[in-house]
PDB file with one MODEL, atoms N, CA, C and O in Angstrom:
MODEL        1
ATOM      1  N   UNK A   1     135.703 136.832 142.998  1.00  0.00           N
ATOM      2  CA  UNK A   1     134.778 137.325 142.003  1.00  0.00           C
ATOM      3  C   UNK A   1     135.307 137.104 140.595  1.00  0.00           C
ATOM      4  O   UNK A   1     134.477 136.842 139.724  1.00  0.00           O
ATOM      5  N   UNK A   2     136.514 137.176 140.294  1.00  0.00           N
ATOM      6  CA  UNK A   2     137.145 137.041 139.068  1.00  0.00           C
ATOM      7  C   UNK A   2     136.505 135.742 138.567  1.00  0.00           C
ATOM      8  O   UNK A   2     135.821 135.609 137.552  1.00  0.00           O
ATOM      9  N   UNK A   3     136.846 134.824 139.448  1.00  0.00           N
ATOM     10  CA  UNK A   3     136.687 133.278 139.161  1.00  0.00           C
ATOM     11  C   UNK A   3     135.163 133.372 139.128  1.00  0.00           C
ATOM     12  O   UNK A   3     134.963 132.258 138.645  1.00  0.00           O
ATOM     13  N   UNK A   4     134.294 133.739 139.242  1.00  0.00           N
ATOM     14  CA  UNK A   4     132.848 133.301 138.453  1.00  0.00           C
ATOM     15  C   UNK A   4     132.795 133.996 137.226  1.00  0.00           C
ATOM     16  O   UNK A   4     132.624 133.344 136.195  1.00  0.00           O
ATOM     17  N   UNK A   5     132.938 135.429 137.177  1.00  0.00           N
ATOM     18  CA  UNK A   5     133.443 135.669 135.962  1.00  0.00           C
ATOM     19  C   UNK A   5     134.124 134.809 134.733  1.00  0.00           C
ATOM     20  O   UNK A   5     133.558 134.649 133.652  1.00  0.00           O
ATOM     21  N   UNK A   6     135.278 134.337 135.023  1.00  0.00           N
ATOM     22  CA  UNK A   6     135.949 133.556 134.050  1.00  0.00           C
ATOM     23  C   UNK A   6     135.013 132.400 133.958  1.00  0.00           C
ATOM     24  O   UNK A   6     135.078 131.934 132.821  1.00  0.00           O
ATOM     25  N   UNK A   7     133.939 131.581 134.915  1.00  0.00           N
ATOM     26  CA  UNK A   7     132.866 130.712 134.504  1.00  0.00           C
ATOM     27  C   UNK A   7     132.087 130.640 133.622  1.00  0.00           C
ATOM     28  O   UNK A   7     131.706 129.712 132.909  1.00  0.00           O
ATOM     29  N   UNK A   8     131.782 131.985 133.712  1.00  0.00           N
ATOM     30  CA  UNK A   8     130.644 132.519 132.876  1.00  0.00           C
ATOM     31  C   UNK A   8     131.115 132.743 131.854  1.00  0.00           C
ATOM     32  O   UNK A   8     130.325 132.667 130.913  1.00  0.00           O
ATOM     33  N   UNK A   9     132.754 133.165 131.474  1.00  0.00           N
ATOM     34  CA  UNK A   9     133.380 133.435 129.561  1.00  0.00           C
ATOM     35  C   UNK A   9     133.384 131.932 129.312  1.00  0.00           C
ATOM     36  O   UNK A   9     133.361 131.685 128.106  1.00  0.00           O
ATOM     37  N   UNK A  10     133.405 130.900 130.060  1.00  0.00           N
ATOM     38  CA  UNK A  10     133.814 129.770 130.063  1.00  0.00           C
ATOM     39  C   UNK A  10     132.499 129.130 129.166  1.00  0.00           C
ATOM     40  O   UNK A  10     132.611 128.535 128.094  1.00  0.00           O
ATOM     41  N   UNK A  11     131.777 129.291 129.579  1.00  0.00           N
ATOM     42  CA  UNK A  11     130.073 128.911 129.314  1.00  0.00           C
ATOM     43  C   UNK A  11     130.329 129.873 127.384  1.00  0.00           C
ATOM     44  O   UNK A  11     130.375 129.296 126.298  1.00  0.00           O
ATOM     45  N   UNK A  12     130.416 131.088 127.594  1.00  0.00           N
ATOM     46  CA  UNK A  12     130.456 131.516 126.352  1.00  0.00           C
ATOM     47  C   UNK A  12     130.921 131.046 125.282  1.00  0.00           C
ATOM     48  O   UNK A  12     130.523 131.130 124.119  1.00  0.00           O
ATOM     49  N   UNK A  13     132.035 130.403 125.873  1.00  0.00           N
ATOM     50  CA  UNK A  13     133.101 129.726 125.064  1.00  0.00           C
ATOM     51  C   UNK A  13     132.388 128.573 124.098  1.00  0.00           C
ATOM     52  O   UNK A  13     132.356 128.527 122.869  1.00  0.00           O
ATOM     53  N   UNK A  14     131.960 127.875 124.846  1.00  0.00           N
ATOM     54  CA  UNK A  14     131.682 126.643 124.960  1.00  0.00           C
ATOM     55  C   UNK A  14     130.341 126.166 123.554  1.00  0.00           C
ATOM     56  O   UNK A  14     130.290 125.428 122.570  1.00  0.00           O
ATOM     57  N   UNK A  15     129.420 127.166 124.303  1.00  0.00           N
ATOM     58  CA  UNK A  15     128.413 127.721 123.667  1.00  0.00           C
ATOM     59  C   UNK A  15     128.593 127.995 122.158  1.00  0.00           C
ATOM     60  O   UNK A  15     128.066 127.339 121.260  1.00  0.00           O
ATOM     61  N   UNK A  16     129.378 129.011 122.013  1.00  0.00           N
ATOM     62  CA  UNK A  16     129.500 129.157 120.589  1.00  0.00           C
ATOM     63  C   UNK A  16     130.409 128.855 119.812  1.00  0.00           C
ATOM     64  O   UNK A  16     130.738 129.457 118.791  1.00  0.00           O
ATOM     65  N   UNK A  17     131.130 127.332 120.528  1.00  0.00           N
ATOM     66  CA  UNK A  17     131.838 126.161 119.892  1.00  0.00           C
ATOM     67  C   UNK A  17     130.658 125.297 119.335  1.00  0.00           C
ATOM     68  O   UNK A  17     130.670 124.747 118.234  1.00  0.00           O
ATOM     69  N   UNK A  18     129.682 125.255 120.206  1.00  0.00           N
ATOM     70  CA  UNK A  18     128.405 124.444 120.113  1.00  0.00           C
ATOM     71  C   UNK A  18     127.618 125.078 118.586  1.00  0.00           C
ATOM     72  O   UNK A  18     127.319 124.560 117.510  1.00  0.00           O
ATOM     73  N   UNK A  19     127.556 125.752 118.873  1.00  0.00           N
ATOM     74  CA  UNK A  19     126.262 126.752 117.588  1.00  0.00           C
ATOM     75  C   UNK A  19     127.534 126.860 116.725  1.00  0.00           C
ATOM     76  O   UNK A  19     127.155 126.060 115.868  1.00  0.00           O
ATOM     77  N   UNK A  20     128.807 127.255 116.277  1.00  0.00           N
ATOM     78  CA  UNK A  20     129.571 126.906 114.888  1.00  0.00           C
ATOM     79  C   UNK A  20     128.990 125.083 114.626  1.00  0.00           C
ATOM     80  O   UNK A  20     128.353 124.782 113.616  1.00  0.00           O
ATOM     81  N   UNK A  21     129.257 124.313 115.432  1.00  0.00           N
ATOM     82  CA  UNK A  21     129.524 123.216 115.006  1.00  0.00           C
ATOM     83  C   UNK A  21     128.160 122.470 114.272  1.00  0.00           C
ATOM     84  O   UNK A  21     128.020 121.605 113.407  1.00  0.00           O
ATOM     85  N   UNK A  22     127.366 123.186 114.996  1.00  0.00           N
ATOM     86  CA  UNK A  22     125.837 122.883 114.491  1.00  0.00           C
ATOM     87  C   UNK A  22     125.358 123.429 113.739  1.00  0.00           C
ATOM     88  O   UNK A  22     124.402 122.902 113.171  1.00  0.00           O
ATOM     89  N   UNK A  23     125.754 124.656 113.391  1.00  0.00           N
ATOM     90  CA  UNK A  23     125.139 125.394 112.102  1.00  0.00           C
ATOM     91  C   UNK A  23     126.574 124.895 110.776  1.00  0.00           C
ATOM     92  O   UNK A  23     126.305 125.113 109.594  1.00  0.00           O
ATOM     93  N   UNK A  24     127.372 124.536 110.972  1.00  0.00           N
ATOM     94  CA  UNK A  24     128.201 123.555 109.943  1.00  0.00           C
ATOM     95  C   UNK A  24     127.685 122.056 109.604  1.00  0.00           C
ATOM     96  O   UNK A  24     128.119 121.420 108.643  1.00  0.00           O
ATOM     97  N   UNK A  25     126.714 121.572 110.498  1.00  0.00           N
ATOM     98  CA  UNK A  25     126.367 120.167 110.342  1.00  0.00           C
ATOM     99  C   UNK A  25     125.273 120.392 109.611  1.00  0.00           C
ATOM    100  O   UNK A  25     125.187 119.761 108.558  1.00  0.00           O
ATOM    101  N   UNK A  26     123.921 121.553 110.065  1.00  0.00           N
ATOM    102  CA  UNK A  26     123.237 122.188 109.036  1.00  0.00           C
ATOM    103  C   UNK A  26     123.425 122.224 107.810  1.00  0.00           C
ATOM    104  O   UNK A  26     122.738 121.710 106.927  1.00  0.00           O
ATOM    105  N   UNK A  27     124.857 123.154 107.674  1.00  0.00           N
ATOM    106  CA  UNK A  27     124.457 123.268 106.502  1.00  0.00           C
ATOM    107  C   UNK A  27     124.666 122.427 105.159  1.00  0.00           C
ATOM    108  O   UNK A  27     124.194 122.554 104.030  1.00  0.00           O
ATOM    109  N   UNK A  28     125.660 121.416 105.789  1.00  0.00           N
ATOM    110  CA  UNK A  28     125.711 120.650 104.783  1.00  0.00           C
ATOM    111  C   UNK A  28     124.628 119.720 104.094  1.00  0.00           C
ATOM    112  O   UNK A  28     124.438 119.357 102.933  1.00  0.00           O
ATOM    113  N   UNK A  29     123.742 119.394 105.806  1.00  0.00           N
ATOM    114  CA  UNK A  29     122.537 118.608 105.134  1.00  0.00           C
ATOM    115  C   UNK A  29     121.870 119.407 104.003  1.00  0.00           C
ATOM    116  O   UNK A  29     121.161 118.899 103.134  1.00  0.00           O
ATOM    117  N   UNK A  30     122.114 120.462 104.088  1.00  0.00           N
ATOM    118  CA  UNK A  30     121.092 121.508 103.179  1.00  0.00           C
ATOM    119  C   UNK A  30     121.433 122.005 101.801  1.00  0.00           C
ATOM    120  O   UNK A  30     120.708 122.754 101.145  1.00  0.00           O
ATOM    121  N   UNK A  31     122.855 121.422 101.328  1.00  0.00           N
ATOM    122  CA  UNK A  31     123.404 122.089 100.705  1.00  0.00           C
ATOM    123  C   UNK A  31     122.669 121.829  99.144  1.00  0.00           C
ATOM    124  O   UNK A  31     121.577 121.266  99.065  1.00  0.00           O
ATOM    125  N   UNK A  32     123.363 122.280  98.013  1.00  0.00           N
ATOM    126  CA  UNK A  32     122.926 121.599  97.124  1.00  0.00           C
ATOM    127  C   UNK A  32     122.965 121.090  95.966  1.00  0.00           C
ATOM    128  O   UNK A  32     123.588 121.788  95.166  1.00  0.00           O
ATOM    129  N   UNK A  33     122.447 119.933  95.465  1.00  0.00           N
ATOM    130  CA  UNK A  33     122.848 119.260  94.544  1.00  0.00           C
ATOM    131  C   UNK A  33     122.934 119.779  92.837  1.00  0.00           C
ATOM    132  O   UNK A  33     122.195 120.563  92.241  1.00  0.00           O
ATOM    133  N   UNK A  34     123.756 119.251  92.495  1.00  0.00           N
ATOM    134  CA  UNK A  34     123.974 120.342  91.281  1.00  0.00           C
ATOM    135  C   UNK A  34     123.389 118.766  90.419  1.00  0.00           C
ATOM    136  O   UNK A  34     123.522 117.576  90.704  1.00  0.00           O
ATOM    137  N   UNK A  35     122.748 119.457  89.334  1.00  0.00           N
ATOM    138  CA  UNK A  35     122.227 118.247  88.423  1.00  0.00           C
ATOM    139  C   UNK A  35     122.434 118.906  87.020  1.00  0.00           C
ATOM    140  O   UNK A  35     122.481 120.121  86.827  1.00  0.00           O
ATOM    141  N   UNK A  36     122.538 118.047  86.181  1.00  0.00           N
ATOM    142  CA  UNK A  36     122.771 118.393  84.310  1.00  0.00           C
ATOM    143  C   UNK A  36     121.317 118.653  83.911  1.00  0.00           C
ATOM    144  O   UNK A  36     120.452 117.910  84.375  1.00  0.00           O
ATOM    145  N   UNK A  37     120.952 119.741  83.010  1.00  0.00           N
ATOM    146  CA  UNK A  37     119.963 119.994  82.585  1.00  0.00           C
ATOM    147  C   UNK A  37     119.040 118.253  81.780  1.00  0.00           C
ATOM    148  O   UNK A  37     117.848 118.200  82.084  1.00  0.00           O
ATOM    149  N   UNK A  38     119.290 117.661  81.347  1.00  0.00           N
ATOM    150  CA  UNK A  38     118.795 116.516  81.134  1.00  0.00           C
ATOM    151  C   UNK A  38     118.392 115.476  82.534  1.00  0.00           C
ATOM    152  O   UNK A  38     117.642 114.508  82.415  1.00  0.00           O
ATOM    153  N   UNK A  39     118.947 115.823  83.663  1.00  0.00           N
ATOM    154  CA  UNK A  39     118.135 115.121  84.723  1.00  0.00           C
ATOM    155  C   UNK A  39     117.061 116.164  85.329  1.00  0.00           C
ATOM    156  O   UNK A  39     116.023 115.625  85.712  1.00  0.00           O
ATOM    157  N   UNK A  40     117.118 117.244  85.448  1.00  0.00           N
ATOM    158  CA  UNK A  40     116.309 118.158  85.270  1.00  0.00           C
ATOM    159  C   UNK A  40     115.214 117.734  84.858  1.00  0.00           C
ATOM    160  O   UNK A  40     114.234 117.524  85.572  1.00  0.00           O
ATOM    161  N   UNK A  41     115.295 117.539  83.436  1.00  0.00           N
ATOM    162  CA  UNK A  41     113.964 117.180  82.439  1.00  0.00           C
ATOM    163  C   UNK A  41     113.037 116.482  83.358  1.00  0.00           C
ATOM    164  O   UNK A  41     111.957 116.843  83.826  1.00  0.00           O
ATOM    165  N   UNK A  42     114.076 114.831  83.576  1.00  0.00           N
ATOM    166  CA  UNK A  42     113.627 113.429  83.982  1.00  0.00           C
ATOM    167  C   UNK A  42     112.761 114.152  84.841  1.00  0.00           C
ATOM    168  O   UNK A  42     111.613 114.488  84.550  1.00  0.00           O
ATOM    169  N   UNK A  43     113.433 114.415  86.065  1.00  0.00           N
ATOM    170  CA  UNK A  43     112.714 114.850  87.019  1.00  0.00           C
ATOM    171  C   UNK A  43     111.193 115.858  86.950  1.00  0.00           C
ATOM    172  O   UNK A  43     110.247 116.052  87.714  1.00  0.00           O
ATOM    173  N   UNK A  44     111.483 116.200  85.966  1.00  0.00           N
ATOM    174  CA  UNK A  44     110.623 117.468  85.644  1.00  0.00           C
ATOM    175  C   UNK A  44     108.933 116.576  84.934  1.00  0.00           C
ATOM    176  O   UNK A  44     107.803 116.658  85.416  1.00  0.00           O
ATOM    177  N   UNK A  45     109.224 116.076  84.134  1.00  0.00           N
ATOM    178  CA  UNK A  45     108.487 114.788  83.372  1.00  0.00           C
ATOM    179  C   UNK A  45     108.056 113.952  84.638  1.00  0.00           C
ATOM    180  O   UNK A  45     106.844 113.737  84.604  1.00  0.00           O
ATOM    181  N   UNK A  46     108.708 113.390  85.794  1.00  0.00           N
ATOM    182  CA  UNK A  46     108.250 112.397  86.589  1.00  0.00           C
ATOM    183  C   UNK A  46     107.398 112.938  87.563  1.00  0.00           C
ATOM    184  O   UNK A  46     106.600 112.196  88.135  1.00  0.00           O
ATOM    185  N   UNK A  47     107.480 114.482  87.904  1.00  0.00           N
ATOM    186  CA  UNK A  47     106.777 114.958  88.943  1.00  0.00           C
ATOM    187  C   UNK A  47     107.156 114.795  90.210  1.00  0.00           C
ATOM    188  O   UNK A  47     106.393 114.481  91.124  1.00  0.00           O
ATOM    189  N   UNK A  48     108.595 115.045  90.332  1.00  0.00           N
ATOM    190  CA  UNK A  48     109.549 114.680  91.608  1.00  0.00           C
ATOM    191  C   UNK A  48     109.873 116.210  91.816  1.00  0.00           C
ATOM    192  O   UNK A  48     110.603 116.256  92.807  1.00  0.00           O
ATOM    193  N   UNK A  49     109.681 117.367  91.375  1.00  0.00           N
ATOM    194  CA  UNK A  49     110.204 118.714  91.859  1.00  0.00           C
ATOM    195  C   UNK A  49     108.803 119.422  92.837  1.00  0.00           C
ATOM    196  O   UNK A  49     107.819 120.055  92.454  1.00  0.00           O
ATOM    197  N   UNK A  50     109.143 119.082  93.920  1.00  0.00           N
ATOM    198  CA  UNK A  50     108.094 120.411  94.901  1.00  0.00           C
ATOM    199  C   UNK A  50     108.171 121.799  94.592  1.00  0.00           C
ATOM    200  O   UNK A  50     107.375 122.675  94.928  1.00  0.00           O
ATOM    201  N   UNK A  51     109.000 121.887  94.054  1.00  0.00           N
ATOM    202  CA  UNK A  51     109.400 123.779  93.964  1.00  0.00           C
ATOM    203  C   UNK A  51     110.285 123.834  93.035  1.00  0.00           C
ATOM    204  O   UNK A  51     111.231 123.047  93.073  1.00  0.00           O
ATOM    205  N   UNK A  52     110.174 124.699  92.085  1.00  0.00           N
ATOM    206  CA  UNK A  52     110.775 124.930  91.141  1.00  0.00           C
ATOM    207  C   UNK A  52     110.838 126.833  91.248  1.00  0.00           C
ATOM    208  O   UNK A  52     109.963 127.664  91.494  1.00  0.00           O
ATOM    209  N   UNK A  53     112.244 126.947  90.945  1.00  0.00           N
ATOM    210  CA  UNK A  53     112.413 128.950  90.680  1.00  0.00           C
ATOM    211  C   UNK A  53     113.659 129.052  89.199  1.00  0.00           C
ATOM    212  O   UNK A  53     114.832 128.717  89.030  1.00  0.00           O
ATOM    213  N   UNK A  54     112.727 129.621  88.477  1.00  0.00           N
ATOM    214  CA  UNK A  54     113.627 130.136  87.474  1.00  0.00           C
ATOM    215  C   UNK A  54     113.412 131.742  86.985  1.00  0.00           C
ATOM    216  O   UNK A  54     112.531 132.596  86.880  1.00  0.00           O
ATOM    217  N   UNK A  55     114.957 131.519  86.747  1.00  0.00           N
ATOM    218  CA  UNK A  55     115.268 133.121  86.642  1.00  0.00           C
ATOM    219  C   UNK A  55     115.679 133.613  85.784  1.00  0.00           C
ATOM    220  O   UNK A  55     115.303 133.090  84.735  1.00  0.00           O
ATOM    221  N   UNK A  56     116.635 134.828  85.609  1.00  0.00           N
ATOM    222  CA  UNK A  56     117.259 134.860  84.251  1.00  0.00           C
ATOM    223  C   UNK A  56     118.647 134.005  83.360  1.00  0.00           C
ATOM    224  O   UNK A  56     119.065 133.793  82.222  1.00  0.00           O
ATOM    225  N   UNK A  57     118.924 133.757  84.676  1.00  0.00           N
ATOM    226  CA  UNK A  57     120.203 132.848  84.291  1.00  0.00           C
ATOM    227  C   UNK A  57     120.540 131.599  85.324  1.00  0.00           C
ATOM    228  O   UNK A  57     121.644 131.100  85.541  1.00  0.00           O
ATOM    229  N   UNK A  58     119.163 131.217  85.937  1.00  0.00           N
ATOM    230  CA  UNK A  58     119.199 129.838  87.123  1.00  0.00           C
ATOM    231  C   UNK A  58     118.140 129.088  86.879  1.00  0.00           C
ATOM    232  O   UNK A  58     117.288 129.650  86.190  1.00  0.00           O
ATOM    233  N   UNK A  59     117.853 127.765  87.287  1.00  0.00           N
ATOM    234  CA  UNK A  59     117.114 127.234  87.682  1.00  0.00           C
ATOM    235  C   UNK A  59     117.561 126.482  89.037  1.00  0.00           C
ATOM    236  O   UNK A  59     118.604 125.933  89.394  1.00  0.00           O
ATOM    237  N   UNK A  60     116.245 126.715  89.656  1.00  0.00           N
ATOM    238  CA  UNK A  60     116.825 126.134  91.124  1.00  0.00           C
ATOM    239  C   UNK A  60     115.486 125.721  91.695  1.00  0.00           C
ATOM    240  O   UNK A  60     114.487 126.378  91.401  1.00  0.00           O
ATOM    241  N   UNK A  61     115.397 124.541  92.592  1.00  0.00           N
ATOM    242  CA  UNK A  61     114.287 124.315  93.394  1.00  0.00           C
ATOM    243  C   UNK A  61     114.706 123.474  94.411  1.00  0.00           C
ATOM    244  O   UNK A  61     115.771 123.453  95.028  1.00  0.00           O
ATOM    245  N   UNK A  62     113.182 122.408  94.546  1.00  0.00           N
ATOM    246  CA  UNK A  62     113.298 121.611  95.634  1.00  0.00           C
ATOM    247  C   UNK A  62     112.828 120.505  95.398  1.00  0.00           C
ATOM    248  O   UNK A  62     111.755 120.416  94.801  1.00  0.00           O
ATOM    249  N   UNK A  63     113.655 119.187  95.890  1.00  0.00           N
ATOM    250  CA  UNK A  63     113.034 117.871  95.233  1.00  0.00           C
ATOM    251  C   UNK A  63     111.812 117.353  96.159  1.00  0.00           C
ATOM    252  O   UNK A  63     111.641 117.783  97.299  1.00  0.00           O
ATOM    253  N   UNK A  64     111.147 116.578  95.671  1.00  0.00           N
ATOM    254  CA  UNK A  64     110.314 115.752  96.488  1.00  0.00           C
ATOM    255  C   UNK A  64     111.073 114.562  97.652  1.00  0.00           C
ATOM    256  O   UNK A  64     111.025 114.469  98.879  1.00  0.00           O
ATOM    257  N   UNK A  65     111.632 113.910  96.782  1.00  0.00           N
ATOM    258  CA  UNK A  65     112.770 112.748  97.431  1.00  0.00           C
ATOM    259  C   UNK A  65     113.903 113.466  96.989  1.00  0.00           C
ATOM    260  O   UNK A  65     113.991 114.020  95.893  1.00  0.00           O
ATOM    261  N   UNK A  66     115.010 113.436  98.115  1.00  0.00           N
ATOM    262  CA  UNK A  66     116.569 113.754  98.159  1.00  0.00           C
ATOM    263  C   UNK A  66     117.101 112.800  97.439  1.00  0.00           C
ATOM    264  O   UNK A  66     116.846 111.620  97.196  1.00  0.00           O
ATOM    265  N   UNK A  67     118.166 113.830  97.053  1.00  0.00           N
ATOM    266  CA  UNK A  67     119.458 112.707  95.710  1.00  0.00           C
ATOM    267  C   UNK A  67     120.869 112.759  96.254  1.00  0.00           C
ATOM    268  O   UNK A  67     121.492 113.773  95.938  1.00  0.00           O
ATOM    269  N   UNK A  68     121.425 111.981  96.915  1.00  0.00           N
ATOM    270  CA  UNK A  68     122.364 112.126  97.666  1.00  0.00           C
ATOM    271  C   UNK A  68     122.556 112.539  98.631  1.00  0.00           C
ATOM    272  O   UNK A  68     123.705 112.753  99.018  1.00  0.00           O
ATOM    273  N   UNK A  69     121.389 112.817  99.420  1.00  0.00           N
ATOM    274  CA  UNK A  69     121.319 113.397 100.909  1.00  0.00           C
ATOM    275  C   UNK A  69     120.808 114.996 100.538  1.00  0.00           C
ATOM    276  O   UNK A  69     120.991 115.872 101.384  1.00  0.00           O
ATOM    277  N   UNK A  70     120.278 115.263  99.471  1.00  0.00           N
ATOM    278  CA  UNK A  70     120.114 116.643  99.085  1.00  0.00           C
ATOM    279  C   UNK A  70     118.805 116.689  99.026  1.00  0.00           C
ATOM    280  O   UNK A  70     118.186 115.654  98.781  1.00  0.00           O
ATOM    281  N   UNK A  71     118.165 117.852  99.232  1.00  0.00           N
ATOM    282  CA  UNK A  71     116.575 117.973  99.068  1.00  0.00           C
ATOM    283  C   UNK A  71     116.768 119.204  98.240  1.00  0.00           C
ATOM    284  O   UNK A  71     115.696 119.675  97.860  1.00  0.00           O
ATOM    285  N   UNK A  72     117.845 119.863  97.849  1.00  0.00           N
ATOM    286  CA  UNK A  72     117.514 121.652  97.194  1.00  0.00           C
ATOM    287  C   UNK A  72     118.807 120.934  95.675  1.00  0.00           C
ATOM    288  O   UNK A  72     119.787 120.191  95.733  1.00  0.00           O
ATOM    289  N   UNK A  73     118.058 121.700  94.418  1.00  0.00           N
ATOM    290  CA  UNK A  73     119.081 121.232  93.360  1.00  0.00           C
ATOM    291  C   UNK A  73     119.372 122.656  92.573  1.00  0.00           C
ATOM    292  O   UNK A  73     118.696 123.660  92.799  1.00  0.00           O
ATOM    293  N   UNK A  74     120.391 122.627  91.680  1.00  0.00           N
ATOM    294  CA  UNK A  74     120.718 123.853  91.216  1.00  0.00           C
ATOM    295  C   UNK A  74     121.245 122.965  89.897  1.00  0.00           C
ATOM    296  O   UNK A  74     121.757 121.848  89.966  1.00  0.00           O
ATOM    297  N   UNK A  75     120.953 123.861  88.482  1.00  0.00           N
ATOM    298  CA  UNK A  75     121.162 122.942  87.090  1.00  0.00           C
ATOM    299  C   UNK A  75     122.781 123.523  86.934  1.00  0.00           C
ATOM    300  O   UNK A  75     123.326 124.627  86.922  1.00  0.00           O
ATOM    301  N   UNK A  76     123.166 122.200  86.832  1.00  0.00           N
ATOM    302  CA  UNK A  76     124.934 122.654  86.072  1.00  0.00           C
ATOM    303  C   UNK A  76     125.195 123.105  84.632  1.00  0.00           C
ATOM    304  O   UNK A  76     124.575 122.717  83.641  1.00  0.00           O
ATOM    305  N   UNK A  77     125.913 123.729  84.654  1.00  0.00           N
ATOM    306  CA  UNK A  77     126.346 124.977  83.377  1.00  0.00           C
ATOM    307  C   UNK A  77     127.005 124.002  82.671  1.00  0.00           C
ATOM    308  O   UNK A  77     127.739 123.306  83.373  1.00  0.00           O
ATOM    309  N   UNK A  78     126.975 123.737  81.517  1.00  0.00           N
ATOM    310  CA  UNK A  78     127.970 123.211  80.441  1.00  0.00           C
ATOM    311  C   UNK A  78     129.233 124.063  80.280  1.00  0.00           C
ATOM    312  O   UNK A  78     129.006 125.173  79.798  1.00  0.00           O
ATOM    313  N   UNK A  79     130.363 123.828  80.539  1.00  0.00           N
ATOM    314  CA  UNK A  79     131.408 124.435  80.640  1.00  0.00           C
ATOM    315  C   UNK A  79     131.620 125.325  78.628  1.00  0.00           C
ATOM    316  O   UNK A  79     131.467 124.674  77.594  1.00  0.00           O
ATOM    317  N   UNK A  80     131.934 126.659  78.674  1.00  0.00           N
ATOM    318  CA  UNK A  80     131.870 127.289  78.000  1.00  0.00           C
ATOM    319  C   UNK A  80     130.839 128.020  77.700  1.00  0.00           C
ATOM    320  O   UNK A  80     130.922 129.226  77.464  1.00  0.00           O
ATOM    321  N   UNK A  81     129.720 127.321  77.683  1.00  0.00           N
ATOM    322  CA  UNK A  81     128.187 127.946  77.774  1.00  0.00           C
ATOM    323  C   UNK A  81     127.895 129.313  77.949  1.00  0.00           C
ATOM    324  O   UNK A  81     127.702 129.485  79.153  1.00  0.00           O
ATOM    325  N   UNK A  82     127.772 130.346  77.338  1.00  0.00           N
ATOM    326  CA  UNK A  82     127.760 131.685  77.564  1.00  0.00           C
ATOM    327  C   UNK A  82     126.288 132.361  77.035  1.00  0.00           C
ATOM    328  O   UNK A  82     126.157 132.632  75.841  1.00  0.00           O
ATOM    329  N   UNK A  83     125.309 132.587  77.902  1.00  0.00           N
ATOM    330  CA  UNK A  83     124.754 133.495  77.959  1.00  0.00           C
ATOM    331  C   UNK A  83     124.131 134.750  76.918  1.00  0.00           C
ATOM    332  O   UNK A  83     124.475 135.779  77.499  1.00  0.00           O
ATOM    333  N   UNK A  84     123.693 134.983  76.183  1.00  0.00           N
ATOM    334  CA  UNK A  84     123.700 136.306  74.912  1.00  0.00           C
ATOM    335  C   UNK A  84     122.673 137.056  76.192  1.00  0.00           C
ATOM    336  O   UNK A  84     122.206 138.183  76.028  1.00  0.00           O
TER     337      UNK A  84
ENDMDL
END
């Protein structure tokens, strides 16, 4: 009896070696692309953003066509750039 037991942790094992490895392959397809407020624009002007969300201190959406394997973009901060 032990030994079907240990089959069955065996299966567990296995399993949720399976689902880490696949929700890591996920998420990278998904991850997302960081762009400079001036490609932003482009994009914005060309009519390539499906979804757009802005907030108090983000802009973030979703492209029409992927940019590097990315379909979700987030605008990059100019280093120093602070907020009032």
């Amino acid at each position: 009896m032990k030994k079907h037991h240990q089959w069955n942790i065996s299966y567990f094992i296995v399993t949720l070696i399976a689902l880490t490895l696949a929700q890591f392959l996920f998420s990278e397809r998904s991850s997302v692309e960081l762009i400079p407020y001036s490609q932003f624009l482009q994009l914005l002007n060309e009519h390539k953003l499906s979804e757009l969300r802005i907030e108090k201190d983000q802009i973030s959406g979703k492209l029409q066509e992927p940019i590097n394997g990315h379909s979700l973009f987030d605008l990059r901060q100019a280093a120093g750039l602070r907020q009032a």
